[in-house]
NUDOVO-999722 format. One line per 2 residues: their letters; for each residue x, y, z of N, C-alpha, C. Coordinates in steps of 0.1 Angstrom, whole numbers, plus 5000, padded with zeros to 4 digits. Layout:
a = X,Y,Z,X,Y,Z,X,Y,Z  ...;
This chain:
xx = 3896,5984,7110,3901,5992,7099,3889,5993,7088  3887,6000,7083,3876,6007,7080,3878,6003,7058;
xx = 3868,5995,7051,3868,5992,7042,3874,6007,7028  3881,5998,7020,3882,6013,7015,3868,6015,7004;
xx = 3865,6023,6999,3857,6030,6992,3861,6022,6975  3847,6017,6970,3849,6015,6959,3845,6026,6948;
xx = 3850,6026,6940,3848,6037,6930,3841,6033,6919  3826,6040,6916,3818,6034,6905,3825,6035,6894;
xx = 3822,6027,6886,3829,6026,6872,3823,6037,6864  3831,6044,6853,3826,6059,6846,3817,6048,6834;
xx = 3802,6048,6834,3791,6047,6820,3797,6053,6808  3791,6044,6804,3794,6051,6785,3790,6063,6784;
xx = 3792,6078,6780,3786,6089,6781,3783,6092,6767  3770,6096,6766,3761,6096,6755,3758,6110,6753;
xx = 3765,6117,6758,3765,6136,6755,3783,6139,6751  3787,6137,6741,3800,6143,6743,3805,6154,6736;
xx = 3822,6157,6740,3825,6168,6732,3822,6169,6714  3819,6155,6709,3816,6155,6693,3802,6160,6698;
xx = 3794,6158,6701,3779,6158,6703,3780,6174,6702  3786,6185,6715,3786,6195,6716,3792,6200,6706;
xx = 3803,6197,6697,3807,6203,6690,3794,6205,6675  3792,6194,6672,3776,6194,6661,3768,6201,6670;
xx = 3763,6199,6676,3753,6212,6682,3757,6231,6675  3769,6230,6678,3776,6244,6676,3773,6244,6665;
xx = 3779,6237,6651,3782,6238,6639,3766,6236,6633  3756,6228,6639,3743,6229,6638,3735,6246,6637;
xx = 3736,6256,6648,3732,6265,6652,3743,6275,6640  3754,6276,6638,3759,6284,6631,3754,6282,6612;
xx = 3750,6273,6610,3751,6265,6594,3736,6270,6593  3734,6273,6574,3724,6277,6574,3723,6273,6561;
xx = 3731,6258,6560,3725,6249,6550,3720,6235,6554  3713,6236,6546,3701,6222,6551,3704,6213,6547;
xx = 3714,6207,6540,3719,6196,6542,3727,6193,6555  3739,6199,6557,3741,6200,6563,3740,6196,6578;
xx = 3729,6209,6584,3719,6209,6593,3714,6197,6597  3707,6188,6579,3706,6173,6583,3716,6165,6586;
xx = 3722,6167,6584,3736,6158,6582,3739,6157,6599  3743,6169,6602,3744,6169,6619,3731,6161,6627;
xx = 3718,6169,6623,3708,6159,6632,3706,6148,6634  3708,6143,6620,3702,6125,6619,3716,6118,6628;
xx = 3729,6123,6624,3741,6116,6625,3743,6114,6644  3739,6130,6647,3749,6134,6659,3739,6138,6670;
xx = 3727,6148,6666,3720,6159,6677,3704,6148,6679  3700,6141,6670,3690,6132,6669,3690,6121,6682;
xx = 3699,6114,6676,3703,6096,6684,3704,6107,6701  3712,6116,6703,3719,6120,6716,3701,6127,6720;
xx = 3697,6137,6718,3684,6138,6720,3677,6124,6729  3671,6121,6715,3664,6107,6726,3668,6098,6736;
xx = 3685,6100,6738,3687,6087,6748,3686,6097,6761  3689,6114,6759,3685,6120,6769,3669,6123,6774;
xx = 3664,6125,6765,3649,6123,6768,3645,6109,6775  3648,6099,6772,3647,6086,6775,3656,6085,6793;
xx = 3664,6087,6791,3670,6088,6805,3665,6102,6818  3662,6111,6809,3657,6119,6820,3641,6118,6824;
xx = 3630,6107,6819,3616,6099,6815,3620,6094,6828  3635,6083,6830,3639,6070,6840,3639,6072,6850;
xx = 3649,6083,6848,3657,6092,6865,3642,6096,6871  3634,6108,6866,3628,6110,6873,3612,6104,6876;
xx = 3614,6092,6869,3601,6083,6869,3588,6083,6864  3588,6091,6853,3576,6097,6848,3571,6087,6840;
xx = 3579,6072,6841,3573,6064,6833,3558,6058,6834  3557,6064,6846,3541,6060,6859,3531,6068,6841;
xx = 3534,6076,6835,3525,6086,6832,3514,6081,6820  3501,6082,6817,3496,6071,6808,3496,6073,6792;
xx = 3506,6087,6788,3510,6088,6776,3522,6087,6774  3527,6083,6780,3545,6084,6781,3552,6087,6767;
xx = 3549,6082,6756,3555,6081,6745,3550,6088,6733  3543,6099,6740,3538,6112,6732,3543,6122,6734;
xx = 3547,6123,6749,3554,6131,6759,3569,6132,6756  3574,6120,6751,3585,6119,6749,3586,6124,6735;
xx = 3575,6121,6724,3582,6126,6712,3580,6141,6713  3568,6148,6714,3568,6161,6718,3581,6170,6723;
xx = 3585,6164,6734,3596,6166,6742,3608,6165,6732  3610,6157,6724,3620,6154,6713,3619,6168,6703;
xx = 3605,6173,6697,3600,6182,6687,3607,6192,6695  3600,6198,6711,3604,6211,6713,3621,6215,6714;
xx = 3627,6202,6715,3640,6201,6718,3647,6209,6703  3643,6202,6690,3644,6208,6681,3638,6222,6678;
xx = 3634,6229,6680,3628,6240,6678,3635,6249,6686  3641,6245,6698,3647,6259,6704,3660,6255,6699;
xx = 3667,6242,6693,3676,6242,6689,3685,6252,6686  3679,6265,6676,3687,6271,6667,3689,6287,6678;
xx = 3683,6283,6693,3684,6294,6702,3699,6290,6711  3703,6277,6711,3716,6274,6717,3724,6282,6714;
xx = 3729,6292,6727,3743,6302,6728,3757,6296,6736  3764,6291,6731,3775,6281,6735,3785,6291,6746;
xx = 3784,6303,6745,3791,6312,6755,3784,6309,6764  3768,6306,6767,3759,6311,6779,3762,6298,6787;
xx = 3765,6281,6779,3762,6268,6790,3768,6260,6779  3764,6253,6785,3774,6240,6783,3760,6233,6774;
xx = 3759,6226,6759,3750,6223,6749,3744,6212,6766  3748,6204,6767,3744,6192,6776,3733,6198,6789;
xx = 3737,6208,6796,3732,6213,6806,3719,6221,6800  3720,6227,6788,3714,6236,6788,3699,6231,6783;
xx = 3702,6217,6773,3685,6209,6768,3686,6200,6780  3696,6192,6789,3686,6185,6800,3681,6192,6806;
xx = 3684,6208,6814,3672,6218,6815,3661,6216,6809  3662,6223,6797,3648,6225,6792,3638,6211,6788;
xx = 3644,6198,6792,3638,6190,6789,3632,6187,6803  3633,6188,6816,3630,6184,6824,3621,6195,6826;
């Protein structure tokens, strides 16, 4: 009789519906407090653990700037920020794209 299948345990998920939701209210707002308020709090911290984990997954840690790469990678992330179209993707899909 054939073992049954264990089922990986669900990780803490560090992209969520609050995350996507500030992304949205980020891109629509065109006050800068605000704006801050969302980045530092919500779009900031979520950024780097995705940059940081997509560095892991695909092993680019071999590379001999690693942590220039990564902040850069953090900058551009912000810059196309205010190009995020919520009809077109899913906020999550659409910067681990462009981060990779």
């Amino acid at each position: 009789m054939p073992k049954p299948r264990k089922r990986r345990a669900k990780g803490k998920q560090y992209f969520t519906k609050e995350h996507e939701n500030a992304i949205i209210k980020y891109v629509a707002s065109t006050d800068i407090r605000e704006r801050s308020y969302l980045y530092n709090e919500f779009i900031g911290p979520v950024f780097s653990e995705m940059v940081d984990k997509i560095v892991y997954t695909y092993k680019f840690t071999t590379l001999p700037n690693i942590a220039d790469l990564q902040d850069e990678c953090k900058v551009w992330l912000v810059t196309i920020l205010p190009k995020y179209n919520p009809e077109k993707a899913k906020a999550f899909s659409y910067f681990s794209v462009i981060t990779k």
